[in-house]
N, C-alpha and C positions, 0 to 999 in steps of 0.2 A: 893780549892781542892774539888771535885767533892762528893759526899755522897757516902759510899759504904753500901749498905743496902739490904737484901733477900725480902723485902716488897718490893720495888721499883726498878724495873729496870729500868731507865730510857733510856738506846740503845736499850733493846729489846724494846721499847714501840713505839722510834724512828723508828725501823730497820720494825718494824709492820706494823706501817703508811703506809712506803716508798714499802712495800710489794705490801699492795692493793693497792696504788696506781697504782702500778705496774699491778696487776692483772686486774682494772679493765680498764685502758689502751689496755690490749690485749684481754680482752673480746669486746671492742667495735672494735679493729681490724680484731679480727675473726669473727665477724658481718658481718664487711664491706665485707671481704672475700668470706663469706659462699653465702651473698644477692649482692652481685656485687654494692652495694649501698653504698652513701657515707650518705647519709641520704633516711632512710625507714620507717621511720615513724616522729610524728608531732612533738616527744620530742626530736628529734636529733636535727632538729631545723624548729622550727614551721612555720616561715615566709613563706622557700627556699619551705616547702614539700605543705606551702597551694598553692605556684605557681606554683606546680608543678601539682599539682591534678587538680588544674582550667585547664592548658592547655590539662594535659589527658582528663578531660570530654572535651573540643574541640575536638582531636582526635577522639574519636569515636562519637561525634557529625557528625564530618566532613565522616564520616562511611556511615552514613545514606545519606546526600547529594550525596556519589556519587553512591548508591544505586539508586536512583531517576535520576541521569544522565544515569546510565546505563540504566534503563527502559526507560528514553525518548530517548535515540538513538537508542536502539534498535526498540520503534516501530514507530520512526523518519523512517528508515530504511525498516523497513517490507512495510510501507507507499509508501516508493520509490520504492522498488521492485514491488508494485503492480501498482503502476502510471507508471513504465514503461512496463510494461506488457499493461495498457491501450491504451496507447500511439502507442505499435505496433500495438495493434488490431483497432487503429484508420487507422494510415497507411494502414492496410487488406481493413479495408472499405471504403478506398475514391479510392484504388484502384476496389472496385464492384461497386461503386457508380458513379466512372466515365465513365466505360465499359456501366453502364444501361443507359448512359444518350445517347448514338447512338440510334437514329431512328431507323436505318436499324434492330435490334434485330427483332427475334422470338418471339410469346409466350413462346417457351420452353424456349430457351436462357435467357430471362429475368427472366420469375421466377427460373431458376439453381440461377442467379446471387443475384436477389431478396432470396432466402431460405438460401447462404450462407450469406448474408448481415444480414440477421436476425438473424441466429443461430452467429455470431460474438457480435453483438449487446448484446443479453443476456449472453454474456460470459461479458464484464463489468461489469455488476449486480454480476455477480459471483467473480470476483476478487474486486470487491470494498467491498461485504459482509464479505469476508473472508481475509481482510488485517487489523486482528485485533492480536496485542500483549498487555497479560496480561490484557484482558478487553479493552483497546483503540484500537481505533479506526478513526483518523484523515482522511478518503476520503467518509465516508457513512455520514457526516451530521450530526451524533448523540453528537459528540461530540463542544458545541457550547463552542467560549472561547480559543478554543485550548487548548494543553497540557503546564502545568508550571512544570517546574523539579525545584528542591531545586537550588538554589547557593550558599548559606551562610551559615548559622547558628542563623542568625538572626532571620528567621520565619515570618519575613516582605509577607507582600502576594504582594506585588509591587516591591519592590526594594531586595527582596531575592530570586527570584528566574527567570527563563529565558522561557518566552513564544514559545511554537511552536505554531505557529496557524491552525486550521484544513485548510485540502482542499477538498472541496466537490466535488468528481468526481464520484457522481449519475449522471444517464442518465437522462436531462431534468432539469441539473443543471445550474450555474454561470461559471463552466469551461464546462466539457461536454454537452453543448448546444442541441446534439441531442436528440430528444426525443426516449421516450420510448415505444414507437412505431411506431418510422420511417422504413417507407419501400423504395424500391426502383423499384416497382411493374410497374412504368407508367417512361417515362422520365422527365416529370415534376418532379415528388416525387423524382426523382434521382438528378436534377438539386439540387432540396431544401436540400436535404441532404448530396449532397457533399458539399453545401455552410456551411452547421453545420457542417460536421465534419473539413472542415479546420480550420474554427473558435476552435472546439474542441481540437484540434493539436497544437494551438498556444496555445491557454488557459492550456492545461497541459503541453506541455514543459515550460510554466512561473510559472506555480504551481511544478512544481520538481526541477526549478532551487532555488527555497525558500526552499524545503525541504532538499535540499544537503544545502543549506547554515543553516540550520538550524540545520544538522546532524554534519557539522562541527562544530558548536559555542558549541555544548552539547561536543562530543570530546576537543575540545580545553579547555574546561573548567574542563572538567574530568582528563586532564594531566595535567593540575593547582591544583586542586585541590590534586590529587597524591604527586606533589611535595611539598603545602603546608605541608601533613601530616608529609611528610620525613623532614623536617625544624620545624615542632614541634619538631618532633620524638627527633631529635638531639640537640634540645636544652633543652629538660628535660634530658638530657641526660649528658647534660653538669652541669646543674644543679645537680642533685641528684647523677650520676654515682661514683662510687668511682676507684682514681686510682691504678689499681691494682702494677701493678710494685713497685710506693711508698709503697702500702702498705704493698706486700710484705717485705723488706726492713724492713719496721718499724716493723715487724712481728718477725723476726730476732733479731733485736734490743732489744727489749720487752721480747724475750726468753732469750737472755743471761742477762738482768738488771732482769728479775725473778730470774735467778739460782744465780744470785749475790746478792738476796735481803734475798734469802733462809739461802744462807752459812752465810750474814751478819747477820741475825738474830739468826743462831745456835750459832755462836761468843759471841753474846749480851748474850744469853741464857746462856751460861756455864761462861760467867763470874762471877755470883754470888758461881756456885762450889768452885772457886778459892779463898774465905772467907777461907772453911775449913781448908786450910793448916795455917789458923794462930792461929786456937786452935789444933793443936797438941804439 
């Protein structure tokens, strides 16, 4: 037979227990709730949330890589646009440079053709100067090496990241062969010059078919890189997310085992009143 005693309740003390327990079950539900999280910090559980923090510092690691892709294709790009700019002003000039190379010319006729030949010329100098993004500069020379964009996260200066290499297309270069102060004044001079600029012509159509390939690989690696992040994204996701539908549910649950744990403990509570009636 159970002790009947006003010191010792022993249901309330039970029905107590069972309370907070209760309470503090729906205080970590309305957590979950409130932070959409199934674990939000290292004491929900320590392991899930250091995996999870490792892979967010990757995330916006992976931030800065495509940071770095994005400036090397864009001025992967500005590059192209100005090597094809070059390229037509190559074609202007093998067209003056072949007209100069007929005998039968004029003085006038040749220097018109010779002053348009020249005024074309220093128009390369002008678009090789000014084909610079963000400081780079891949067609004036300056930049030896070429450009490396991030690919990793590794930090690796070889195997993390993806070289463009410059193209030098200064006049009196390795692709623009013609010099920088070719005229086309005599038909000799025109001879020699239309001989550099075809050479010229070849040499930078093979230098822009690298730099589109080169604009691609940084693209292609940049939409990798995109869908890497969304595959972390979703897999901390899986990890720490909490779900809501169950939890709702269990939210529910929680609320009527409180109001159940309430009445159960008013019960336990007033049972010791119930002594009274046996001194009267």
């Amino acid at each position: 037979m159970a002790l009947n005693s006003v010191n010792t309740n022993v249901g309330a003390m039970i029905a107590l227990q069972n309370l907070q327990v209760t309470n503090k079950d729906l205080g970590t539900v309305q957590n979950r709730i409130s932070t959409g999280k199934n674990i939000s910090s290292a004491k929900d559980n320590g392991a899930i949330w250091a995996i999870a923090q490792g892979q967010r510092a990757e995330m916006g690691a992976l931030n800065s890589v495509k940071d770095s892709l994005n400036r090397g294709q864009s001025a992967v790009d500005v590059s192209l646009a100005a090597g094809e700019s070059i390229s037509d002003l190559l074609l202007q000039m093998k067209e003056k440079a072949l007209a100069a190379t007929d005998t039968s010319l004029n003085t006038a006729a040749r220097d018109a053709l010779n002053e348009d030949f020249t005024s074309i010329r220093d128009q390369i100098t002008t678009v090789v100067d000014n084909a610079t993004f963000n400081g780079l500069n891949l067609l004036d020379g300056t930049l030896t090496g070429g450009f490396k964009a991030l690919a990793n996260t590794s930090g690796d200066a070889t195997t993390g990241v993806i070289t463009i290499n410059d193209e030098d297309m200064s006049l009196s270069g390795t692709i623009v062969t013609l010099g920088a102060a070719a005229k086309i004044d005599t038909a000799s001079a025109a001879t020699a010059a239309l001989g550099a600029v075809d050479t010229s012509i070849d040499n930078v159509s093979a230098a822009l078919a690298r730099l589109g390939t080169g604009s691609k690989s940084l693209g292609t690696h940049l939409n990798f890189v995109g869908k890497l992040q969304d595959t972390l994204e979703s897999g901390i996701g899986n990890l720490v997310d909490a779900d809501l539908a169950k939890e709702s549910a269990r939210l529910q649950a929680l609320q009527t085992k409180q109001q159940l744990g309430v009445q159960a403990l008013s019960i336990a509570n007033s049972s010791t009143s119930m002594l009274l009636g046996l001194f009267r």
